[in-house]
C-alpha positions as a Python dict, from the first residue, in 0.01 Angstrom:
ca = {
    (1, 'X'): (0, 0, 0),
    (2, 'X'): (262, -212, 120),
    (3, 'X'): (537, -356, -108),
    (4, 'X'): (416, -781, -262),
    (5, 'X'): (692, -1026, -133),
    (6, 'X'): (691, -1234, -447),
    (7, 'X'): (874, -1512, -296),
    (8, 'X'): (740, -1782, -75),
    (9, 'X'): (739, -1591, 327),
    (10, 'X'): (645, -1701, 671),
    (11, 'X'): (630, -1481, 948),
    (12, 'X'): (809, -1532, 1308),
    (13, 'X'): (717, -1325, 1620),
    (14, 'X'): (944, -1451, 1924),
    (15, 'X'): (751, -1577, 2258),
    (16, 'X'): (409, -1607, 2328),
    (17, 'X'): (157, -1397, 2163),
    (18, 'X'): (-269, -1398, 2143),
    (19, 'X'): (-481, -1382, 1843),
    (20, 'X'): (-814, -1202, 1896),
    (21, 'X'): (-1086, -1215, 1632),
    (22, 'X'): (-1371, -933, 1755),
    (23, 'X'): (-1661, -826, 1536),
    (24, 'X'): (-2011, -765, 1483),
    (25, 'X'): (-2325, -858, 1317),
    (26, 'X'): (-2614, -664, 1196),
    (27, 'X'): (-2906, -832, 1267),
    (28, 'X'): (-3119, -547, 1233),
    (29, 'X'): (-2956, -354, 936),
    (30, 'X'): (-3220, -61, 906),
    (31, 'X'): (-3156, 8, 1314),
    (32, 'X'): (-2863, 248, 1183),
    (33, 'X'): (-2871, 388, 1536),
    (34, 'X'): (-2791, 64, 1731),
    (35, 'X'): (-2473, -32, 1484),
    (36, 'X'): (-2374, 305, 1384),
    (37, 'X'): (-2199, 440, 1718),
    (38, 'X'): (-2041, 47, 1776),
    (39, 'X'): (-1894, 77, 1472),
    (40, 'X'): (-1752, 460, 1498),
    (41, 'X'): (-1581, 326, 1851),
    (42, 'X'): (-1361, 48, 1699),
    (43, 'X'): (-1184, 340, 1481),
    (44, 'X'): (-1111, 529, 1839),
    (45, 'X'): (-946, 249, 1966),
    (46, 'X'): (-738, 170, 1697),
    (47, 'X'): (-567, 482, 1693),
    (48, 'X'): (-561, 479, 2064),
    (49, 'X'): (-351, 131, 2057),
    (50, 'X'): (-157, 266, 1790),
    (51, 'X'): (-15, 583, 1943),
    (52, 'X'): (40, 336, 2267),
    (53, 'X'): (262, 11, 2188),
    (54, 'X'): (323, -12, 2554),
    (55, 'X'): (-56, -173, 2563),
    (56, 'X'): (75, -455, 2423),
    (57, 'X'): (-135, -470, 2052),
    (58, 'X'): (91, -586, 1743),
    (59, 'X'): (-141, -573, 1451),
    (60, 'X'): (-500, -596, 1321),
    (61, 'X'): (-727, -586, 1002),
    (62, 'X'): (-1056, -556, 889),
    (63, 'X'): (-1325, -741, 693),
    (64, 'X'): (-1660, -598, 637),
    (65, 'X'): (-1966, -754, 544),
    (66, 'X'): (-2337, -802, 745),
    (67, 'X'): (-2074, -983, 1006),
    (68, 'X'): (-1743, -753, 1082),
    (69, 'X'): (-1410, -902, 1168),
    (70, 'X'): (-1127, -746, 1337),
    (71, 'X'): (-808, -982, 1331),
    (72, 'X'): (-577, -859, 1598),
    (73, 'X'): (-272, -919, 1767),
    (74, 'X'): (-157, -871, 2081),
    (75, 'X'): (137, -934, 2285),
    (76, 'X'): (-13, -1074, 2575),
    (77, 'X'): (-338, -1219, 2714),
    (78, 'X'): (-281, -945, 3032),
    (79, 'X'): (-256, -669, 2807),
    (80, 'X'): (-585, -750, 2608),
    (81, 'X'): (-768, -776, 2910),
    (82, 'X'): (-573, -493, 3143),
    (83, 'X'): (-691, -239, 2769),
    (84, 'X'): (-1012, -344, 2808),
    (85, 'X'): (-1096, -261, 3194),
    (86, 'X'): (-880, 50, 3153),
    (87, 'X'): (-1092, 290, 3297),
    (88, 'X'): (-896, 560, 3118),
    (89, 'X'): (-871, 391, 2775),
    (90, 'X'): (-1160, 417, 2461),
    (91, 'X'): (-1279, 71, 2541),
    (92, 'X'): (-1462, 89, 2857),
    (93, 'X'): (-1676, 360, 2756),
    (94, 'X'): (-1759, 227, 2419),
    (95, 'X'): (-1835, -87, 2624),
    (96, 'X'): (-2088, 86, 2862),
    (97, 'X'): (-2275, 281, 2574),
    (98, 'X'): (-2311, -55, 2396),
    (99, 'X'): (-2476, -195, 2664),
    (100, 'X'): (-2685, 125, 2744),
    (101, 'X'): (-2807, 219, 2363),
    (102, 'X'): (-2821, -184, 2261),
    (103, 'X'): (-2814, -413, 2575),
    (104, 'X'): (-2961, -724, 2480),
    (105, 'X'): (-3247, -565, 2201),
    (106, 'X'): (-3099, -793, 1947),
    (107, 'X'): (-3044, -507, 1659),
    (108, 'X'): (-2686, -541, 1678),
    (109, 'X'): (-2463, -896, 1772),
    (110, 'X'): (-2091, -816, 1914),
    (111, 'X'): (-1907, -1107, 1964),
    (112, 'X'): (-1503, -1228, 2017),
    (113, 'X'): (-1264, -1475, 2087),
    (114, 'X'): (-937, -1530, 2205),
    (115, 'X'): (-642, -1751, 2144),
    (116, 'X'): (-324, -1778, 2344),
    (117, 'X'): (-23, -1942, 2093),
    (118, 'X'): (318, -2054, 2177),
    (119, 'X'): (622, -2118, 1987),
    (120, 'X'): (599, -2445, 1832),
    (121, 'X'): (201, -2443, 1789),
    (122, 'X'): (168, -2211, 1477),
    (123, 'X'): (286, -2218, 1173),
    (124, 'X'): (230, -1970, 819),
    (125, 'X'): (300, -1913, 468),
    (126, 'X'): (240, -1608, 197),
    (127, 'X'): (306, -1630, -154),
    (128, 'X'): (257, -1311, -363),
    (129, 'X'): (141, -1092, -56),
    (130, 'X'): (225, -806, 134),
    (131, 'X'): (334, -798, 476),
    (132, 'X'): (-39, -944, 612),
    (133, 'X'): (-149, -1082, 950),
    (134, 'X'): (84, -1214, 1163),
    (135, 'X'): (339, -1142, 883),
    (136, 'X'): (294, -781, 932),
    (137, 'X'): (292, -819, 1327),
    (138, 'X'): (602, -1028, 1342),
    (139, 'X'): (851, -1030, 1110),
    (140, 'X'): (881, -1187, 703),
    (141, 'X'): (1166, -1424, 647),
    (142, 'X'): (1194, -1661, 335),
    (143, 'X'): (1051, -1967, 395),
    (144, 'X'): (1333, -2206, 238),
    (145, 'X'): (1503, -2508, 383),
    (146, 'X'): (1359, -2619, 657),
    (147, 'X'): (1105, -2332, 634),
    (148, 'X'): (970, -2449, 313),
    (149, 'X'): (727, -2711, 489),
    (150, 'X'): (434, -2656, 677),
    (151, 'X'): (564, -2906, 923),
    (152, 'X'): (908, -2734, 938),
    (153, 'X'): (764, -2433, 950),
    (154, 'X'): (588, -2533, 1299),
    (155, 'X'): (909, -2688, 1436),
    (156, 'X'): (1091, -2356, 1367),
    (157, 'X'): (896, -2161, 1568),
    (158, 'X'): (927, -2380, 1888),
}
């Protein structure tokens, strides 16, 4: 478990960068064999992403519940999409056997979205955390002075 900052942080990552939500829904919980192979994928392209930085993801965490969500990270909006159409990478595949085993049935929901940020058009604060979200895909710094605002926090970063 990573160490709590018990001060007041905010996190900075330099340039551009895109937040990607992805998850999925169970619509038809007892259909074990429409959600159970989605879910077994994401695990195979986590550690893929991880052993390759060069693709261009920062971070990402979980939340489970009858709806998934994966926060991620990424670099850039032509990395995201240039991992998923990589013919050689995990995604593609887990893509196609989606749409083979589930297509459109309804059992299981997959859904995403994307959002392309700039310097100057986020801003952040943790209090009593450990290095989370964009904190732990950019880097902590106290937020004091100028930092110690929400709206000074959002200047800062432009």
């Amino acid at each position: 478990m990573s160490a709590i900052h018990p001060a007041r942080m905010t996190a900075r990552l330099d340039g551009d960068f895109v937040v990607f939500l992805i998850g999925m829904r169970f619509n038809r919980p007892w259909r074990v064999d429409r959600w159970g192979p989605v879910i077994a994928a994401m695990p195979r392209m986590l550690r893929e992403l991880a052993q390759k930085p060069e693709l261009g993801f920062l971070h990402g965490e979980s939340y489970f519940g009858r709806t998934t969500l994966m926060l991620q990270y990424w670099r850039s909006l032509d990395q995201l999409l240039a991992y998923a159409k990589a013919k050689d990478a995990q995604h593609l595949p887990a893509w196609a056997a989606f749409n083979r085993a589930v297509g459109t049935d309804g059992s299981v929901g997959i859904w995403h979205e994307t959002y392309l940020v700039g310097p100057g058009r986020y801003e952040n604060v943790y209090v009593n955390m450990p290095a989370f979200g964009l904190g732990a895909a950019g880097a902590l710094v106290p937020a004091v002075g100028p930092l110690a605002s929400a709206q000074g926090r959002a200047r800062a970063q432009g």
